[in-house]
Structure formats: C-alpha cells, structure tokens
MMTF fields as JSON, N, C-alpha, C and O atoms, coordinates in Angstrom:
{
  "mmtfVersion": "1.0.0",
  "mmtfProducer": "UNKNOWN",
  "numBonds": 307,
  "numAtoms": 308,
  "numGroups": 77,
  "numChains": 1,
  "numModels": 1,
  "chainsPerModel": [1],
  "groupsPerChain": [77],
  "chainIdList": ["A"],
  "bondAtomList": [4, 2, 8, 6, 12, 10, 16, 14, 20, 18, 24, 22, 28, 26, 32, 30, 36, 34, 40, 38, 44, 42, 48, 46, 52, 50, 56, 54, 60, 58, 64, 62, 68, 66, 72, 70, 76, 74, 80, 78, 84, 82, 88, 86, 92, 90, 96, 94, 100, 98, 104, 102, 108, 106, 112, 110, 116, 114, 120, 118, 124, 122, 128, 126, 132, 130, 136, 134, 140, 138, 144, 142, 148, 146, 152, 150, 156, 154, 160, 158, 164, 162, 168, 166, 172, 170, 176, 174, 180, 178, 184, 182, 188, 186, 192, 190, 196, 194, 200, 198, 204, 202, 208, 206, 212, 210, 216, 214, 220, 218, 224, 222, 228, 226, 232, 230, 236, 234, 240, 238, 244, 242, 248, 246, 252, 250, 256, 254, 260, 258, 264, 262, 268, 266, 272, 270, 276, 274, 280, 278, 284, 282, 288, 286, 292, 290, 296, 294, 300, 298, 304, 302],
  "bondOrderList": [1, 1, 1, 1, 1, 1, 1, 1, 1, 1, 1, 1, 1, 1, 1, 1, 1, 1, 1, 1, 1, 1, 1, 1, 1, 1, 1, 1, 1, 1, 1, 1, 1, 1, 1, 1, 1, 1, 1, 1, 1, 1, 1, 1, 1, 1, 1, 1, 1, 1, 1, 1, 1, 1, 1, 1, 1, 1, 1, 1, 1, 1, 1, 1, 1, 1, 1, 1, 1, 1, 1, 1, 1, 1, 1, 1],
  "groupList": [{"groupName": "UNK", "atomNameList": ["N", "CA", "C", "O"], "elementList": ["N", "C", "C", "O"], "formalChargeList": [0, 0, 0, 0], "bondAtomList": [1, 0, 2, 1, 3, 2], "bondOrderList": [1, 1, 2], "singleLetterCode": "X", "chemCompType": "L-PEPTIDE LINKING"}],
  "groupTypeList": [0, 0, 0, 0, 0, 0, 0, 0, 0, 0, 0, 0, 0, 0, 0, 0, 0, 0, 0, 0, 0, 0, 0, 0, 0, 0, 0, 0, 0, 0, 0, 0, 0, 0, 0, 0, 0, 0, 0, 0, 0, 0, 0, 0, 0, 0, 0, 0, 0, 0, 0, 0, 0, 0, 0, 0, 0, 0, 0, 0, 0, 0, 0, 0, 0, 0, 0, 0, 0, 0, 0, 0, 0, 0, 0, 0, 0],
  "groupIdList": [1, 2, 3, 4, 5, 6, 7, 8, 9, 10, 11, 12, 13, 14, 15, 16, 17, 18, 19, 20, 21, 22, 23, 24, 25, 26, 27, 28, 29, 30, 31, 32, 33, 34, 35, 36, 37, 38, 39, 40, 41, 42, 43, 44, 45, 46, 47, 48, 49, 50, 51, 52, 53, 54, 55, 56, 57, 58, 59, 60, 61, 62, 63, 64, 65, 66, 67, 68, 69, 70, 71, 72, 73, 74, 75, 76, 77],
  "secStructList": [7, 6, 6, 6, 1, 1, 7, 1, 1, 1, 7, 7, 7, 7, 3, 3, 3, 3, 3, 7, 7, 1, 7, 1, 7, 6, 6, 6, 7, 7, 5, 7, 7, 1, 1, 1, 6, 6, 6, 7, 5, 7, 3, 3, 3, 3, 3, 3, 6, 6, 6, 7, 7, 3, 3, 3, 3, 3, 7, 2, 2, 2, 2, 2, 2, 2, 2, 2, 7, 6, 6, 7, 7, 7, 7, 7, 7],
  "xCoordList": [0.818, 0.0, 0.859, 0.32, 2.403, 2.94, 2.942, 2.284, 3.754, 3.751, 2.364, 1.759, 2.235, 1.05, -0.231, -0.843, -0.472, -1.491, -2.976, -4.078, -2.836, -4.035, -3.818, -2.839, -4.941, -4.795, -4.634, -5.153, -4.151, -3.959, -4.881, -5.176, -5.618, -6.658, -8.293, -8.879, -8.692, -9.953, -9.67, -10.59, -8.523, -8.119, -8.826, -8.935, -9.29, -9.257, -7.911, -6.925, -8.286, -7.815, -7.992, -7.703, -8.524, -8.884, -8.212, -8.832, -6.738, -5.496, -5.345, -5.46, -4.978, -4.538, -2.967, -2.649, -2.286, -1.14, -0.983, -1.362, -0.219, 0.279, 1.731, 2.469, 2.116, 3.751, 4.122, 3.611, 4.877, 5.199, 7.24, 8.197, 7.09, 8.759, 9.241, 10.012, 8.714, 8.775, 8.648, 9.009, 8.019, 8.135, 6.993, 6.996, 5.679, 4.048, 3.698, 4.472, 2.806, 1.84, 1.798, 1.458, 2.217, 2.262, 1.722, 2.132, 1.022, -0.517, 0.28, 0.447, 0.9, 1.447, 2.959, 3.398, 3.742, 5.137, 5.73, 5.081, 7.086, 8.254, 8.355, 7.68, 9.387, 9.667, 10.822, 11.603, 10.871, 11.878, 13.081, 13.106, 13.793, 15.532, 16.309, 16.936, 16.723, 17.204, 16.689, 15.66, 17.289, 16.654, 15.648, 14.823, 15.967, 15.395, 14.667, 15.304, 13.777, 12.962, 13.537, 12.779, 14.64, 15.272, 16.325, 17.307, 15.95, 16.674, 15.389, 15.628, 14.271, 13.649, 12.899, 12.762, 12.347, 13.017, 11.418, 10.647, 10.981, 10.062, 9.346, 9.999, 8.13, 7.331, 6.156, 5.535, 5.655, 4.622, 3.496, 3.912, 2.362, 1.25, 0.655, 0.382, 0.169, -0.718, -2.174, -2.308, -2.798, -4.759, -5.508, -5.78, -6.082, -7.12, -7.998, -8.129, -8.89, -10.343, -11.25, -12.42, -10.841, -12.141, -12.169, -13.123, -11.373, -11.223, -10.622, -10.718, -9.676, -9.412, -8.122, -7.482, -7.535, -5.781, -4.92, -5.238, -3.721, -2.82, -1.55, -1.404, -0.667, 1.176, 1.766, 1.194, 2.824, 3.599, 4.862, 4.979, 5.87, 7.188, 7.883, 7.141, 9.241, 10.131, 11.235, 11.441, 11.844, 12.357, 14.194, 15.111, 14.255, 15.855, 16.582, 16.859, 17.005, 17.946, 17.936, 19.03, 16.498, 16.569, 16.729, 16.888, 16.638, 16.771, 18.062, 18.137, 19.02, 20.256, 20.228, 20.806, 19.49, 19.331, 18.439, 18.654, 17.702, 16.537, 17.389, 17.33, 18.63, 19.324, 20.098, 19.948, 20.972, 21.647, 21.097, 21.92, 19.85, 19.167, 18.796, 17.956, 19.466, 19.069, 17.755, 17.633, 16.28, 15.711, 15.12, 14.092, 15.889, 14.812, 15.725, 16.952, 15.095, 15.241, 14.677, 13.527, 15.861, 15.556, 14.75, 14.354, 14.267, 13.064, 14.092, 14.75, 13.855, 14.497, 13.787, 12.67, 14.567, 13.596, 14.16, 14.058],
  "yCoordList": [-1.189, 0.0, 1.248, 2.247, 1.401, 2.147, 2.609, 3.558, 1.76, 2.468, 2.265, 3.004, 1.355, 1.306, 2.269, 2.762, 2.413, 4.004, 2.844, 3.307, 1.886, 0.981, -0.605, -1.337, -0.651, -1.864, -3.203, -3.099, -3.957, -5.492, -6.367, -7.17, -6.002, -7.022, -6.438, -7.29, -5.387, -4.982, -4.288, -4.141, -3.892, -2.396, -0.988, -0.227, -0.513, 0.371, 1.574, 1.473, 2.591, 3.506, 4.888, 6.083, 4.146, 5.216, 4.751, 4.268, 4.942, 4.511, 5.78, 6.911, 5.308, 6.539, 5.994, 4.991, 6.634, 6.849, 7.165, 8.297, 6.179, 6.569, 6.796, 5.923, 7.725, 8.055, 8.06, 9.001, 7.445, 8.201, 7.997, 7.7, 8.289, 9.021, 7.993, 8.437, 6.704, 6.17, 6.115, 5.181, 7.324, 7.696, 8.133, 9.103, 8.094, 8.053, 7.165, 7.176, 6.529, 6.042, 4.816, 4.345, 4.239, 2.228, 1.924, 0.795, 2.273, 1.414, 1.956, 1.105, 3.21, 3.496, 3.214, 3.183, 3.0, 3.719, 2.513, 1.519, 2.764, 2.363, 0.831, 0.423, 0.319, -1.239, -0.754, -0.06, -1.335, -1.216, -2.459, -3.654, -1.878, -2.552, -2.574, -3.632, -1.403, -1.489, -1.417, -2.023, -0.787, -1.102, 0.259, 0.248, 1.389, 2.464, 3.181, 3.11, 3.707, 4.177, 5.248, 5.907, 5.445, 5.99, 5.244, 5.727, 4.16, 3.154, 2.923, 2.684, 3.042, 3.136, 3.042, 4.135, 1.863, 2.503, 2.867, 2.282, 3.59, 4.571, 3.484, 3.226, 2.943, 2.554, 3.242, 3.946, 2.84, 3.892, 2.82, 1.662, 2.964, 2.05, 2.752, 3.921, 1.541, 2.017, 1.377, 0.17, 1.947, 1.295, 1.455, 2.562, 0.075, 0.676, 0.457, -0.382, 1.901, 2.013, 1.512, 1.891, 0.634, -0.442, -1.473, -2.209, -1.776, -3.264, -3.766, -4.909, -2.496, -2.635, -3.345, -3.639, -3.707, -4.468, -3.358, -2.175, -3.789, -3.076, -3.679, -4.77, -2.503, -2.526, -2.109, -1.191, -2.451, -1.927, -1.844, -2.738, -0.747, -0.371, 0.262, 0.967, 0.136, 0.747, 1.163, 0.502, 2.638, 3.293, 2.63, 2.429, 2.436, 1.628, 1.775, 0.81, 3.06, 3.771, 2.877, 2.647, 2.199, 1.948, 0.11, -0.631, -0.376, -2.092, -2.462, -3.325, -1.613, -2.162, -2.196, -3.016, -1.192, -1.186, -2.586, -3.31, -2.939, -4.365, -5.089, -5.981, -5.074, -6.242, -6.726, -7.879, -5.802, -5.514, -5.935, -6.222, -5.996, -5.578, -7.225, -7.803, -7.777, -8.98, -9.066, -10.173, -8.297, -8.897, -9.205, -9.863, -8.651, -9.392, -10.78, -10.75, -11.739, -12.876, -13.682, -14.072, -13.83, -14.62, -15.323, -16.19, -15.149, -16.335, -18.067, -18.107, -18.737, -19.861, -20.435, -20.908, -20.26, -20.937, -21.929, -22.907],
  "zCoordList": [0.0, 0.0, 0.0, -0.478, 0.561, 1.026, -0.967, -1.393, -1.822, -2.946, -3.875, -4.652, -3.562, -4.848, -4.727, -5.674, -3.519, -2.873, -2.685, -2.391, -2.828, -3.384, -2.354, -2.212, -1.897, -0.621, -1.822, -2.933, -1.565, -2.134, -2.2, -3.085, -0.49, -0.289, -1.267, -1.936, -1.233, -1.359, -2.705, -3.509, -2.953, -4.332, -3.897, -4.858, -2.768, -2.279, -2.035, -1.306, -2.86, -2.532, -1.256, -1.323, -0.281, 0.487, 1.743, 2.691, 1.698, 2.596, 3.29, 2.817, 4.886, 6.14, 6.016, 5.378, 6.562, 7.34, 8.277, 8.578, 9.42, 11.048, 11.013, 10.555, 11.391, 11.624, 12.581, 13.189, 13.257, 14.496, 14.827, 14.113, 15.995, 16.06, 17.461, 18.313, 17.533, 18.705, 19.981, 20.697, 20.385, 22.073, 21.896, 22.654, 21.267, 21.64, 22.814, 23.771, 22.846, 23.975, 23.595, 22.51, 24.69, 24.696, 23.65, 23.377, 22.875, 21.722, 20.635, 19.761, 20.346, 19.201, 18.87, 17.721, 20.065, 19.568, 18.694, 18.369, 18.362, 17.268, 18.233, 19.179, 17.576, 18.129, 18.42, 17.769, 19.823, 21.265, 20.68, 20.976, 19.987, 19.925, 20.691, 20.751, 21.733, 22.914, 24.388, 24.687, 25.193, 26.563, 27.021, 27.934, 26.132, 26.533, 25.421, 24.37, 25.341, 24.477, 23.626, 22.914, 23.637, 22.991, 22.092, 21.528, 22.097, 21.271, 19.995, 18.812, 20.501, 19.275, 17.882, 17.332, 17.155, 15.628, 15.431, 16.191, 14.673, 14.16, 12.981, 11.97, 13.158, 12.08, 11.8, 12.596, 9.752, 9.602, 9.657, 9.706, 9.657, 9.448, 9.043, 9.315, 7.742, 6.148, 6.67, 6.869, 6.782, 7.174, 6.246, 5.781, 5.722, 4.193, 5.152, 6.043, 4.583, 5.037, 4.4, 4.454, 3.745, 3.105, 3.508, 3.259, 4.09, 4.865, 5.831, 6.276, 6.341, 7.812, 7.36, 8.37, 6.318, 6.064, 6.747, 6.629, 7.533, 7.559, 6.704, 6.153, 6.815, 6.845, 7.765, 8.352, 8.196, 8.9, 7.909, 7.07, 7.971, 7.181, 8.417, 9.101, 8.852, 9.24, 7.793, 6.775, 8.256, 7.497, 6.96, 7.756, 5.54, 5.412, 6.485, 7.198, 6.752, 7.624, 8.902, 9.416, 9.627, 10.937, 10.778, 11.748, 9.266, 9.16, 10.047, 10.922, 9.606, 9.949, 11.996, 12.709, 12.374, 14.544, 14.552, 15.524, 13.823, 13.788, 13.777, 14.624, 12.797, 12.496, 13.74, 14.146, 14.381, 15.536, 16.913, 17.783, 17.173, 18.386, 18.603, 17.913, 19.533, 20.179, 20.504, 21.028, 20.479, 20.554, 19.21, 19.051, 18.206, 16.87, 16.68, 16.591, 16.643, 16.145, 14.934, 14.737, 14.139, 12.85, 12.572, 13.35, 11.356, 11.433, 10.424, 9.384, 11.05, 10.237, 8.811, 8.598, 8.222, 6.349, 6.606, 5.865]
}
C-alpha cells in the first residue's frame, strides 16, 4: 500500500497513514531494539479504510538497529 497508494486485499484507494517518532503512547510507539525508548526505531502504518488491512514499514535507515538488536530474532527458512 505504502507504494502502490491501493490496498492489495480490497483495491481500495482510500489509505490513512500513522507516523510516528517512537516515544508516543504504549498502543502506538516504534519497536523497542534497545533497553530504553530511545533506542527506538520509528514505524509507519498504512490502514485501508475499506477493509481494515494493515502494513507496517520501518524506514531503510533503521533495518540495519533491527538487524543488531538482540531482541529481533531470525526467522528460520
């Protein structure tokens, strides 16, 4: 949804955007990589209003703190 402007599930174009900067309110903030909320990383969430699908995207810049951060763990293929 982030590029196509258009949900996958329904083809609705009537997509919101949530931004935030990680340090909002328990329900919103970024995913906690380190021990303090200032560790951080900032995700956007795409909501089609036709059907309630989300996305979640964190920004290139912050893949590499995900990669780093002992608590993300690999998924095994």
């Amino acid at each position: 949804m982030k590029q196509s402007k258009q949900c996958p599930k329904c083809g609705s174009h009537d997509i919101r955007c949530f931004v935030n900067d990680g340090f909002l309110d328990s329900s919103t903030k970024g995913i906690a990589v380190g021990a303090t909320i200032f560790s951080n990383v900032s995700v956007e969430r795409y909501i089609c209003c036709g059907c309630g699908y989300t996305e979640q995207w964190v920004s290139p810049g912050d893949i590499q703190k995900l990669k780093q951060s002992s608590k993300a763990k690999p998924v095994n293929q």
